[in-house]
N, C-alpha and C positions, 0 to 999 in steps of 0.2 A: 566388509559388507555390513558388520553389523552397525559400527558407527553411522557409516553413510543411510541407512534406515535411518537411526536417531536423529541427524543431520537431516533426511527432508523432513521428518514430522515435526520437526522446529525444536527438535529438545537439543540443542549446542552444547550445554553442559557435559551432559551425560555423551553425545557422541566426543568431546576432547576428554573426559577420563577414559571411554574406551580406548583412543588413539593411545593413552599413555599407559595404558596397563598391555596393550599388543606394543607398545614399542620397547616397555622392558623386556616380556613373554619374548619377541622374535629378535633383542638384539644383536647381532653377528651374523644373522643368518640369511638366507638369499629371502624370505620375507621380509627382511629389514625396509628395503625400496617399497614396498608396494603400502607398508605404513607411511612410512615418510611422505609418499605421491597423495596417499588419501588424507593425508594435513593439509596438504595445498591444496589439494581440488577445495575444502574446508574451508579454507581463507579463502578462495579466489569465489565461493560462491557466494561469500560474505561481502565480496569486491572487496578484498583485505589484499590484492596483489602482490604490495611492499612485503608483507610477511611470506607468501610462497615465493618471489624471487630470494629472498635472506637465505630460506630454509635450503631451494635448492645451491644456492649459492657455494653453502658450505662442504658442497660435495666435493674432496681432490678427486685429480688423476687418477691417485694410488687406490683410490679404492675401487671394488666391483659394479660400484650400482651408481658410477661417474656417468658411462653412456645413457643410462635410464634419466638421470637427472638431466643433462645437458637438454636431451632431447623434450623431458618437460621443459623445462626450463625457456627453452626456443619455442616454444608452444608459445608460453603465455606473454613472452614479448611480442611473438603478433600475433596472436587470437584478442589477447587483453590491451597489450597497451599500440598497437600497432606501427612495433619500432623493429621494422626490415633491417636495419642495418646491425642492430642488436642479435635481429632472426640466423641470420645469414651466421653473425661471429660466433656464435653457437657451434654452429655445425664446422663450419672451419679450425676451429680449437680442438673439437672431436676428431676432425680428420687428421690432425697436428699431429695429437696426441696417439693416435691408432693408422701411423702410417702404411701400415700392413692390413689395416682390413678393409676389404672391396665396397661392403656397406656404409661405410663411414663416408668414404667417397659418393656413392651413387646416393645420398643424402646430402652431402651438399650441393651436386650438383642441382637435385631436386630444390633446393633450395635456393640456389640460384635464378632457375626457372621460374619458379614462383614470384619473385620480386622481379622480374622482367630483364636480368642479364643473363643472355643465351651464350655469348662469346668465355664467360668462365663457368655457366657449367660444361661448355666444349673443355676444357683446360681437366674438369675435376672427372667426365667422365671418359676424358682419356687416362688418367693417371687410374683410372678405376679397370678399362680397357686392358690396362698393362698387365695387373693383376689378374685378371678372368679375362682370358684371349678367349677360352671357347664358352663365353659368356653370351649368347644372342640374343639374348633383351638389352643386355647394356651396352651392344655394338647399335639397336636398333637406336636406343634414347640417344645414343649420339649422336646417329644421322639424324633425330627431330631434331636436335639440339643445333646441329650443321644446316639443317633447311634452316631454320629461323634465324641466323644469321646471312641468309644468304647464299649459302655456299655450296651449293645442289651440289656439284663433282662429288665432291669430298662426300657427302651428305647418301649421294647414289653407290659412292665403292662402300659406305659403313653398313648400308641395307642391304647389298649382296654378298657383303661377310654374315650378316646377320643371317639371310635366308641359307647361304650355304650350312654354316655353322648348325645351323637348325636342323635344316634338310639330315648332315650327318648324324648328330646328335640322335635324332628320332630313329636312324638305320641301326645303329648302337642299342639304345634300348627295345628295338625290335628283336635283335639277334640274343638279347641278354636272355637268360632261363626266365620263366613266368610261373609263378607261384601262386595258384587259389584261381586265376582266372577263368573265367569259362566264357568261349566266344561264343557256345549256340543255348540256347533257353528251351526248354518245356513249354506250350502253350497251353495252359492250364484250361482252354476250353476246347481244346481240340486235340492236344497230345502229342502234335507234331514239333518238330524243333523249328523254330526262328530263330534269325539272327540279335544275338546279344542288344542289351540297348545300348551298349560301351561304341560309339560310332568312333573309329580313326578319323574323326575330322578337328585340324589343329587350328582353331578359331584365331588364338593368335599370330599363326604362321598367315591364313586370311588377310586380316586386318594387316601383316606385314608389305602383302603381297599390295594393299589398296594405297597404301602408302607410298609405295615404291613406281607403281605406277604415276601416283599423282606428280613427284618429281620427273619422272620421264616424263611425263606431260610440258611440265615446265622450261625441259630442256628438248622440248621439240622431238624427241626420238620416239616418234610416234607408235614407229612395228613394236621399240622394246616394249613401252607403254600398253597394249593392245594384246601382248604376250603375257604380259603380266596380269591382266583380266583373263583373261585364257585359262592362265592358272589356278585365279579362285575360282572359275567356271568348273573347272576342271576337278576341282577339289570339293567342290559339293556334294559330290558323288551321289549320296542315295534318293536323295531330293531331285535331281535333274531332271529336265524337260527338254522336249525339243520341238523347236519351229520345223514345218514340212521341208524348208529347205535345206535341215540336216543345223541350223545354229543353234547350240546350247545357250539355256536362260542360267541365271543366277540363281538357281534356286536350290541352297545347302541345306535346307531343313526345316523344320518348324516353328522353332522357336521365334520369338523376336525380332530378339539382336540380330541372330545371320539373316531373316528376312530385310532386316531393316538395311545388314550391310550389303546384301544383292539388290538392293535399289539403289545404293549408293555406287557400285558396281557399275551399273548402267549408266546410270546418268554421266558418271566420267568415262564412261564408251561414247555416250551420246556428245558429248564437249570434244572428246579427241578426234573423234571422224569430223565434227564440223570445225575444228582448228587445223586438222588438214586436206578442207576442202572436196573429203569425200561427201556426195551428197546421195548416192546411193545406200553406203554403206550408214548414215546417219539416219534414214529412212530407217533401215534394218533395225538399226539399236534401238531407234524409239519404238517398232512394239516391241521388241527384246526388255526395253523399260515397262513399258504397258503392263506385259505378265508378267513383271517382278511384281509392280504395282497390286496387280491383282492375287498374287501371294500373299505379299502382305495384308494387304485389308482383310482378307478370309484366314488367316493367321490369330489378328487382331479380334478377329469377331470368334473365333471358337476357343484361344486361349483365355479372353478377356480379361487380358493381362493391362489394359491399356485404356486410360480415362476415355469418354467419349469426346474430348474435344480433340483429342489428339488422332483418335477415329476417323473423324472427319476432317481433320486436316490431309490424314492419307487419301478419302474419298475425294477432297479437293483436290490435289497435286495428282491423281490418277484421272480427274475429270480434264485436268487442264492438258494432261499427255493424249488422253485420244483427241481432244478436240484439235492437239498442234497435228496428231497423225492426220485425223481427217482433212484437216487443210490442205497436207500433201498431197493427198490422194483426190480431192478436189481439182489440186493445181492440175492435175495429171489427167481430170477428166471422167476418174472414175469414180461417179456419183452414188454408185450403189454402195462402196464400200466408202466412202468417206458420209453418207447416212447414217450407215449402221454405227460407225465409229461417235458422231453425234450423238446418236439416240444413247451411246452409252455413259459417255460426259455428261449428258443431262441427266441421264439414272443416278447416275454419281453426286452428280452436283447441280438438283436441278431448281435452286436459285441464281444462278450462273446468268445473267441478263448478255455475256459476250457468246457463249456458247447459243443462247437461243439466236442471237442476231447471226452468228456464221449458217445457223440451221437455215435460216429466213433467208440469209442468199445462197447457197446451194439450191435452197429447191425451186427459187427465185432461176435461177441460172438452166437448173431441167424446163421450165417453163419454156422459158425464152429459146432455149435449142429445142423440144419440141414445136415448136410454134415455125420455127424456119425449116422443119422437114418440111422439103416437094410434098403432093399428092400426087399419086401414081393410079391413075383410072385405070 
């Protein structure tokens, strides 16, 4: 740390005699790498590259602080000189040389990935698979790894090993003994117990479930598809709301991200009932979408976690869901409620020059059907 201070206030000197009195000082020892690493970062901020590929270069096998190197090493062939194919034989050498560990593997496949061959990191994270069967993230990256070749089957049984595998996993460490936990709280202005802030809710089991469905999508299995939104419905638990008709919305929490992912939720409910032809149930989901919509932006606005343009992109993309409701509900005749649905699009978004012209024929259209009622003396 200390050299690297030296290093940015421009004194180089004095940070390479530090580097060389800490590389006598930690010879042999597991500080040995993290000198060695802050040479190179040294040269590489010098743009000296040649000199940190040398340095890590001369790392063997045999030694302990070979994984550390390689993996710098593969760094700076594509962050610095941007040579993938160098990137990649990094990681592959690694996994050569450490046939036995899982991470070696799930790093190269990552690395595969990243240079745009999805069909060998299938290859690296199944040899990865072999090793960690009840590994559910590494069964999950396979099945990304199997979509993006194409191969949804394959791709749909890796993410229901994953989700089962999950599923168990978490029954396991439920039944396990729990040490220091405490599930209910003191309300320090009231006195009463509340529930823990520790929510059971498994974000990345979530995200597993949004995935899984978006494949069923692709492969037309629409109910499995629609089950599996169910699930993250399902799984939001304390956050949940509900439509009068008894339909759960997507609504897991506070935060963000899971707002962000319950509108994400929707919307591929709202693509799955219109890919098969349900046009009731697509009704349904778009305000189902609506008040995800309106979670988020009141989310956005009290966390103020979130730039203002990004603010108003949600106010935009929620202005443009009621104005698609209200259209429905236009087609349909009912003018009162596809109004109110306008007036809320234009609250939302009310530069919207499409939204004011569907307002200007709707009540265009009241007009005109007032005008043709009988008079009844």
């Amino acid at each position: 740390a200390y050299a690297r201070a030296l290093a940015v206030a421009g004194r180089g000197d004095e940070a390479e005699r530090a580097l060389d009195q800490a590389a006598d000082a930690f010879a042999g020892t597991s500080a040995e790498v993290s000198v060695m690493l802050a040479r190179c970062e040294m040269a590489m901020a010098r743009g000296d590259d040649a000199r940190a590929l040398r340095t890590l270069s001369k790392v063997t096998p045999a030694s302990p602080h070979y994984p550390a190197a390689v993996l710098a090493l593969a760094d700076v062939h594509l962050s610095k000189r941007g040579d993938r194919a160098a990137y990649v034989r990094c990681h592959r050498e690694l996994a050569e040389h450490r046939p036995r560990d899982v991470s070696s593997h799930v790093r190269l496949a990552e690395a595969y990935v990243k240079v745009g061959e999805p069909q060998r990191a299938v290859a690296a994270y199944e040899k990865a698979a072999a090793l960690a069967p009840n590994d559910a993230q590494i069964a999950r990256r396979l099945g990304a790894a199997l979509a993006a070749t194409h191969d949804f089957e394959r791709a749909v049984a890796c993410y229901e090993t994953a989700r089962k595998t999950r599923e168990e996993n978490a029954i396991r460490a439920r039944s396990a003994p729990r040490r220091g936990r405490r599930e209910r709280t003191e309300r320090p202005d009231s006195g009463k117990p509340s529930e823990s802030i520790h929510r059971d809710v498994d974000e990345t089991a979530l995200d597993m479930q949004m995935e899984l469905a978006e494949l069923y999508k692709r492969l037309r299995r629409w109910d499995d598809a629609e089950a599996a939104l169910e699930r993250v419905a399902d799984a939001s638990g304390g956050g949940e709301k509900r439509h009068s008709d008894g339909d759960s919305t997507f609504l897991g929490g506070s935060s963000l991200s899971s707002s962000r992912r319950d509108v994400r939720a929707c919307k591929l409910l709202c693509r799955v009932k219109a890919a098969r032809g349900d046009q009731n149930g697509y009704g349904d989901a778009l305000l189902r979408l609506k008040v995800a919509q309106e979670a988020l932006v009141k989310t956005a606005e009290s966390l103020g976690g979130e730039d203002k343009r990004a603010l108003e992109a949600y106010k935009k993309a929620l202005a443009e869901t009621c104005a698609e409701a209200a259209g429905r509900f236009a087609s349909f005749h009912d003018v009162e409620s596809a109004l109110r649905l306008f007036d809320e699009a234009a609250r939302f978004d009310p530069g919207n020059c499409a939204v004011m012209a569907q307002v200007a024929g709707c009540l265009l259209y009241t007009s005109d059907a007032a005008d043709d009622t009988p008079c009844v003396d």
